[in-house]
Each structure stands twice: as C-alpha cells, then as structure tokens.
Backbone as JSON, one array per atom type, in Angstrom:
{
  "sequence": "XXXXXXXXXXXXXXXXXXXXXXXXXXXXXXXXXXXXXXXXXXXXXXXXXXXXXXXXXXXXXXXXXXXXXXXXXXXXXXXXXXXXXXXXXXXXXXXXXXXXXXXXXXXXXXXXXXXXXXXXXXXXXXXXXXXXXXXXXXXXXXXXX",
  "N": [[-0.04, 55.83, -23.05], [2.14, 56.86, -24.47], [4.43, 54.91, -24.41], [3.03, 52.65, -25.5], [2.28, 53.74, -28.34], [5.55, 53.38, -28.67], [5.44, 51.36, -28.84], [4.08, 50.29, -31.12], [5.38, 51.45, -33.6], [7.93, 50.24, -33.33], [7.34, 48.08, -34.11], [6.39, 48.03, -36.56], [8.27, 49.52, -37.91], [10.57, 47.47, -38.03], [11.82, 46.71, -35.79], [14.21, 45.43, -33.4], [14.65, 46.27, -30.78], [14.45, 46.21, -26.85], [11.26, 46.85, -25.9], [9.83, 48.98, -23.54], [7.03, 47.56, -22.19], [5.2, 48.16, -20.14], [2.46, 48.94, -17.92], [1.35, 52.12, -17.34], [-0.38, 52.23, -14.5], [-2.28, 51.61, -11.62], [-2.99, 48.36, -11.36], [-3.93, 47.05, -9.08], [-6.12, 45.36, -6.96], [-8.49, 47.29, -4.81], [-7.48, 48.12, -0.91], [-10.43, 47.25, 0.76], [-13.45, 46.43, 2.74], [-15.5, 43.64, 2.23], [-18.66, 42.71, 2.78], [-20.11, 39.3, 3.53], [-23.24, 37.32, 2.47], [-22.84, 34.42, 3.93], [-24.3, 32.19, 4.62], [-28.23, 31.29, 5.24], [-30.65, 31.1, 6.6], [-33.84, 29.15, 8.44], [-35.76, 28.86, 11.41], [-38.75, 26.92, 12.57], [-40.19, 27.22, 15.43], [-42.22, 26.9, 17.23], [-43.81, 28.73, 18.64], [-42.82, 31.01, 17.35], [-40.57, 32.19, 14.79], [-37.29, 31.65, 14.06], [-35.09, 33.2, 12.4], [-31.72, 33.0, 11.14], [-28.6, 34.23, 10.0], [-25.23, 33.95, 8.29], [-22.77, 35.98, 7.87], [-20.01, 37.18, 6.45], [-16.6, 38.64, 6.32], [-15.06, 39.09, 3.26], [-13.32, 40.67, 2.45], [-10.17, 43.09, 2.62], [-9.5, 44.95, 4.48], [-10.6, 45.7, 7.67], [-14.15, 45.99, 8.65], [-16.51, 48.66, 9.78], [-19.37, 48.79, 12.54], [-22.51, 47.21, 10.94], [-25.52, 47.33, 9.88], [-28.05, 44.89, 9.29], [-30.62, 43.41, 7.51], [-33.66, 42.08, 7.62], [-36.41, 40.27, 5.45], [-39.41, 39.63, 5.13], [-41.67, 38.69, 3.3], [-41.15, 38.95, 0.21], [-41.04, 39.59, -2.66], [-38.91, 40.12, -4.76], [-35.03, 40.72, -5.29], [-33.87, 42.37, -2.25], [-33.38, 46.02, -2.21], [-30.56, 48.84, -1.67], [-32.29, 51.22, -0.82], [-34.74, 50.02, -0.03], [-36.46, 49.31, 3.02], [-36.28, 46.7, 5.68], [-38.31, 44.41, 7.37], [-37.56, 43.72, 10.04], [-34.55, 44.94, 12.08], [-31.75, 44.01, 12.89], [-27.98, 44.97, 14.6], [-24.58, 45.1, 14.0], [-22.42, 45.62, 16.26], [-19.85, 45.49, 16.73], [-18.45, 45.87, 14.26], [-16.5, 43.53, 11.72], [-13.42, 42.15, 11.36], [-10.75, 41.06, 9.02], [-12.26, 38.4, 7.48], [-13.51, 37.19, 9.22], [-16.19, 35.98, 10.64], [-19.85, 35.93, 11.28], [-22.42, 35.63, 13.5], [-26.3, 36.4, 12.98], [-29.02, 36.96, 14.25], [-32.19, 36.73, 14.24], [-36.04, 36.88, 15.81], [-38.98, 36.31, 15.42], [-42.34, 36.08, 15.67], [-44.53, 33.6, 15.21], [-47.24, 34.57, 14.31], [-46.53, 36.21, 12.54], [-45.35, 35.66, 9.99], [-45.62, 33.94, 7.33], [-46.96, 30.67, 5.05], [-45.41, 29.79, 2.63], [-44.49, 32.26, 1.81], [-41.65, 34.51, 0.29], [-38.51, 34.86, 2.19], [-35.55, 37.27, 2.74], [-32.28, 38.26, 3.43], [-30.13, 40.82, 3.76], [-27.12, 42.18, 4.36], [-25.39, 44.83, 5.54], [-27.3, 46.71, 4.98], [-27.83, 49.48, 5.39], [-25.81, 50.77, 3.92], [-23.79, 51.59, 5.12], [-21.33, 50.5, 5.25], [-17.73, 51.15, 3.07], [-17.62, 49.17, 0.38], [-16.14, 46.93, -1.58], [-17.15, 45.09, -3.63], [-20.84, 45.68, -3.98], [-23.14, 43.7, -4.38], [-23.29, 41.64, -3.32], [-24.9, 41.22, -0.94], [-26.49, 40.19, -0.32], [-28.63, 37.47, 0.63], [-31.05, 34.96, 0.1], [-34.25, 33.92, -2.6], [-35.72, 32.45, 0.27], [-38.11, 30.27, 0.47], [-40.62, 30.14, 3.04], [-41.69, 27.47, 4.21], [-43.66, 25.85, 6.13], [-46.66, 26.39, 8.42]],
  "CA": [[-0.35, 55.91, -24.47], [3.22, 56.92, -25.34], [4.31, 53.41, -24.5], [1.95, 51.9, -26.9], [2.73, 54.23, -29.61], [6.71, 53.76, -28.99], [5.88, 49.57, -29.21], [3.65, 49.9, -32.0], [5.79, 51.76, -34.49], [8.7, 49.58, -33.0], [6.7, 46.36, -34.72], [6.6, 48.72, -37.93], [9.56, 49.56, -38.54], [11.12, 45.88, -37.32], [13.38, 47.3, -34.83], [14.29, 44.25, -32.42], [15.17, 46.61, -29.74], [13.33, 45.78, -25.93], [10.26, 48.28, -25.62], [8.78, 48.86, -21.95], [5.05, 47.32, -22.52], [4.43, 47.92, -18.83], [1.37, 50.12, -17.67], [1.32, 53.24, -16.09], [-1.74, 52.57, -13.74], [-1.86, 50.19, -10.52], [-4.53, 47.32, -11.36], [-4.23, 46.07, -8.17], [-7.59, 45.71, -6.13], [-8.19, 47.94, -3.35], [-8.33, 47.55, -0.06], [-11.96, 47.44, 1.2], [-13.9, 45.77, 3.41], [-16.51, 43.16, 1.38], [-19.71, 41.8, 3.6], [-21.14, 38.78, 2.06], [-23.63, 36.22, 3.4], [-22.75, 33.06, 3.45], [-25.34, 31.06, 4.92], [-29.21, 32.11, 5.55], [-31.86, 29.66, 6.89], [-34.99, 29.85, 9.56], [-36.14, 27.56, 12.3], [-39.64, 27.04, 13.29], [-39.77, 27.37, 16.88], [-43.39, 26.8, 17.83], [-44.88, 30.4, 18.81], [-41.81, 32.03, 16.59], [-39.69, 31.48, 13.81], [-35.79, 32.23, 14.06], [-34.09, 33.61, 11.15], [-30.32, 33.11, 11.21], [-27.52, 34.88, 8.64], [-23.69, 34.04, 8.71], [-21.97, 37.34, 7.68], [-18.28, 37.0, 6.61], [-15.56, 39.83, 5.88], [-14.12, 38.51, 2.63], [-12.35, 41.88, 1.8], [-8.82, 42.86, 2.45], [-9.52, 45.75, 5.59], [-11.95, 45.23, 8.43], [-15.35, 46.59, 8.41], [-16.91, 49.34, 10.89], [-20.78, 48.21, 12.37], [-22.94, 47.63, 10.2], [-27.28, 46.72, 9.88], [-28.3, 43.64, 8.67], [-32.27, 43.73, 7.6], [-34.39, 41.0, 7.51], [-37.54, 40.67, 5.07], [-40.57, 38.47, 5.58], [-42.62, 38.71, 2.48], [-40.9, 39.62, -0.66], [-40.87, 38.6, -4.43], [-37.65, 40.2, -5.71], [-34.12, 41.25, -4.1], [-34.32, 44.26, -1.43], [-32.18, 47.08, -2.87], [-30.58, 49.61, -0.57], [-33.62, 52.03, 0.0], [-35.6, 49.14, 0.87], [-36.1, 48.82, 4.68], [-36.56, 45.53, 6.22], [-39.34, 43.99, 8.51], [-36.39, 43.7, 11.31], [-33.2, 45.57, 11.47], [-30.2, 43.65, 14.17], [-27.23, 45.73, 14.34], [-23.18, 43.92, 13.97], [-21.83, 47.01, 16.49], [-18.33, 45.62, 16.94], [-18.27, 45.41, 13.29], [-16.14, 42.21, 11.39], [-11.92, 41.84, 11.01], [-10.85, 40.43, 7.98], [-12.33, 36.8, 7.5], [-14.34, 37.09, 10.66], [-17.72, 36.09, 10.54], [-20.36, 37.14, 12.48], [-24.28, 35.17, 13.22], [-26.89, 37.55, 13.42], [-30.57, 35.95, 14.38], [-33.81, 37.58, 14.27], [-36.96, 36.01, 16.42], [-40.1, 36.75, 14.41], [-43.58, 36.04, 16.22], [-44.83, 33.03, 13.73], [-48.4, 35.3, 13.51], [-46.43, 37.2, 11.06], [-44.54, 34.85, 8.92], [-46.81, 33.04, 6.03], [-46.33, 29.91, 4.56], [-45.43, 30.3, 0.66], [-43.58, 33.6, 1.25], [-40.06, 34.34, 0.09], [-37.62, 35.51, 2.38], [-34.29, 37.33, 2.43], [-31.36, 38.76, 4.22], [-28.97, 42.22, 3.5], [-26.22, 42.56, 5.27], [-25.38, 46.47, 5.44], [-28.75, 47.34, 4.45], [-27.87, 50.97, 5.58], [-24.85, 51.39, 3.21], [-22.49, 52.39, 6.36], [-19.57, 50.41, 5.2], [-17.47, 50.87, 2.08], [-17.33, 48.1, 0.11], [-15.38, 46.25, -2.55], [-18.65, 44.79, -4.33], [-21.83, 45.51, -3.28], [-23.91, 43.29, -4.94], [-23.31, 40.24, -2.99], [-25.08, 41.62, 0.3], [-27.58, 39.32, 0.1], [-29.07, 35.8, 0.41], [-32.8, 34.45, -0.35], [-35.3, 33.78, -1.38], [-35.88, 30.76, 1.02], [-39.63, 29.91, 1.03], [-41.37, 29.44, 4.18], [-42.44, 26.24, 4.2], [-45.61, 25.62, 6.64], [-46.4, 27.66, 9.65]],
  "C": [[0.94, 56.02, -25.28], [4.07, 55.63, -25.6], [4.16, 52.34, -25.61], [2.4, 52.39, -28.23], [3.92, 53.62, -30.03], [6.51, 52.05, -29.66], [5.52, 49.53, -30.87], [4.65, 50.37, -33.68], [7.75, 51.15, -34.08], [8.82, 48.53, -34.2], [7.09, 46.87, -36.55], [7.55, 48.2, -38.09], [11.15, 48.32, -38.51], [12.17, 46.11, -36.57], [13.27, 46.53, -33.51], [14.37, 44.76, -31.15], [13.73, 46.51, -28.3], [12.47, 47.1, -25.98], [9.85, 47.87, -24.58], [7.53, 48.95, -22.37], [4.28, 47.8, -20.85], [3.0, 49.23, -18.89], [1.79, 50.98, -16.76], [0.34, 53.82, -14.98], [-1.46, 51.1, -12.78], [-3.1, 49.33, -10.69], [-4.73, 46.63, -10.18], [-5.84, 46.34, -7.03], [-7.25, 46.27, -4.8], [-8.58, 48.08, -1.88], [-9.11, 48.24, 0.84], [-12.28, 46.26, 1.49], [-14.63, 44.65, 2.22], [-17.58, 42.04, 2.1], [-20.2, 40.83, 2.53], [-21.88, 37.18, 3.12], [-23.37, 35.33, 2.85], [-23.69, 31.62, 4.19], [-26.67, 32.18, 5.26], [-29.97, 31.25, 5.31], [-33.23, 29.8, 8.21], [-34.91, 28.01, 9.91], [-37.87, 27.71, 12.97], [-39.81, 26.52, 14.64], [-40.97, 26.91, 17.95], [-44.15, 28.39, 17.6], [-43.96, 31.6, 17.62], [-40.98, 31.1, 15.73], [-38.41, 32.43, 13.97], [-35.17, 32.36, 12.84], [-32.56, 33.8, 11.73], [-29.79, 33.1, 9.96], [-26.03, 34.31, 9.12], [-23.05, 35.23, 7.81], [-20.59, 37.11, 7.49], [-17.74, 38.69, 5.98], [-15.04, 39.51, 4.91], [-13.48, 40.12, 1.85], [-10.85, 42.25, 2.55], [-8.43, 43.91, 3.89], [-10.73, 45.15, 6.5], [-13.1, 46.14, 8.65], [-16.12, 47.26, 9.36], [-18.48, 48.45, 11.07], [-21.5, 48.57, 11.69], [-24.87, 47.02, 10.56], [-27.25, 45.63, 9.15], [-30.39, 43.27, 8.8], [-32.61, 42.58, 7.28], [-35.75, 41.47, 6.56], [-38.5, 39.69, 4.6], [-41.27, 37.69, 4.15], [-41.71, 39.55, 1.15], [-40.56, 39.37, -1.73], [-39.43, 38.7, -4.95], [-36.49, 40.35, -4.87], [-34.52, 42.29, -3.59], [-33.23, 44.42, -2.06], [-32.07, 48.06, -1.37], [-30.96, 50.44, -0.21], [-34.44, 50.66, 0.19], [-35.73, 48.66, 2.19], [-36.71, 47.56, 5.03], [-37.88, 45.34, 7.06], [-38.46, 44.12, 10.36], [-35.11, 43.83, 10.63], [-32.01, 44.43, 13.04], [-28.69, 44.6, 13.21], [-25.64, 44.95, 14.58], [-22.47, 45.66, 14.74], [-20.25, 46.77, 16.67], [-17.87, 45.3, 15.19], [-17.44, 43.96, 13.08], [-14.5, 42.77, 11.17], [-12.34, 40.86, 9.77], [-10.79, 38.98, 8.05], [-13.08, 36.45, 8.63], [-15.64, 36.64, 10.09], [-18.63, 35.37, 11.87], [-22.05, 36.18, 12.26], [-25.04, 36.12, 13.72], [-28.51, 36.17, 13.66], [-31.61, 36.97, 14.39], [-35.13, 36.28, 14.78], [-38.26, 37.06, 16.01], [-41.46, 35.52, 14.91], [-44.11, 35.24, 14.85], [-46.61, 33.84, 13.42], [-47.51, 36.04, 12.45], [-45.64, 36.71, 10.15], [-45.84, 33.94, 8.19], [-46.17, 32.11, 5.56], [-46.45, 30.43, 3.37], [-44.3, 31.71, 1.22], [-42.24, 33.68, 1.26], [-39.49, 35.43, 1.32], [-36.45, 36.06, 2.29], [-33.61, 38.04, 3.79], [-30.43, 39.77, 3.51], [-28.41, 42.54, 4.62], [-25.27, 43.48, 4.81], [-26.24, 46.78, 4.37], [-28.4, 49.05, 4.29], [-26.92, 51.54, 4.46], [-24.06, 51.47, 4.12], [-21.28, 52.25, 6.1], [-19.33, 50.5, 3.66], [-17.02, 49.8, 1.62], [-16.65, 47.77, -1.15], [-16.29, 45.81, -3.38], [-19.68, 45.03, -3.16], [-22.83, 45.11, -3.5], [-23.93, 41.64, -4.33], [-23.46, 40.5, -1.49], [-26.14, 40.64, 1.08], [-27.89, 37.91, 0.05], [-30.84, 35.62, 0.41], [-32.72, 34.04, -1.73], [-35.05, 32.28, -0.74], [-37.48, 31.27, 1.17], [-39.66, 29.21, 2.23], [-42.31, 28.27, 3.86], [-43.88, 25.36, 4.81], [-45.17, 26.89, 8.01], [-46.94, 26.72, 10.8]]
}
C-alpha cells in the first residue's frame, strides 16, 4: 500500500524520479496436484456395460490415491457428498501428467436407456487440489440397452 501511495503522489507532484511499482505478494500459482477427466465413454458389452474414465494429473505436484465414483442415473452434476453407484480406487495415485484408466463393469440389468451418466474423479476429497471443479465428466446418455 505504501508503494502505491509513494507512486501515486509521485504522478502528483510530477516528480520524474523511478518509483518501485512492484508487489509485495507472490502471485505465482501453487503447487498442487489437479485431477481432471479427460475422456469418459461406456461400451455395451452384451450382459454388461463398461464404463471407462481417463484421469490426468494436470497440476504441478503428484497426487496421493484417490476414488473415482461412477453414477448410473443422474440429472445434474454429483457434488462431493454425493456417493456414486460404483466406487474404483487409483491406489498408486498419479505423477505429474500421468494419466490413469479406471473402468467400471456394470451388470446391463441396471443401466437404463435415456439415463444420464457421469464420472468424479476424487469423489472422496482425499487429494488437495488446485481447482476442484473440473473433477468431472458427463452427462453421456445411455443410448439403448
């Protein structure tokens, strides 16, 4: 703030001399892990349908294991109290830039055509993250059964 003051009454008073504009705070981003899916698609299989996620690390440290929830039937995004239909677990967690396929095999009696699915990867919260608003992917409508 003193900074600011010294520039602004610098400008005043027209005094050519250099003023330090710099800041006294580090803007630089910090480093944290940041899960984010980047692909999320299903396969009908006959008796089952396969849900597959691609999981990447795009943050700047590497990321302890984390949950990754699956959810069958669901209109809006899951938030993180919302538990999944199926949980798979990433136990060697991700290095930075790693990414990681998770699958889920889902008995087609319980998948519907019409319904939206999604994917959260660290459902549980476990890891700290850099954003955590880009955990997810959906919906993808199921298409026939």
């Amino acid at each position: 703030m003193r900074t600011r003051q010294l520039a602004i009454a610098a400008l005043v008073l027209g005094l050519s001399a250099c003023v330090d504009l710099s800041t006294d705070y580090d803007t630089s981003t910090p480093a944290m892990a940041n899960l984010v899916v980047v692909g999320f698609w299903y396969d009908n299989v006959g008796d089952s349908y396969v849900f597959s996620a691609l999981v990447e690390n795009q943050g700047a440290v590497g990321a302890d294991s984390f949950s990754v929830d699956l959810y069958l039937d669901r209109s809006t995004e899951p938030r993180l109290v919302d538990q999944g239909d199926a949980t798979e677990r990433v136990l060697q967690g991700l290095a930075v830039g790693e990414v990681v396929e998770v699958s889920f095999t889902i008995s087609s009696s319980e998948v519907n055509a019409g319904s939206l699915t999604w994917v959260f990867a660290d459902s549980g919260g476990q890891v700290d993250e850099l954003y955590e608003d880009d955990n997810t992917a959906g919906p993808t409508e199921i298409l026939s059964r």
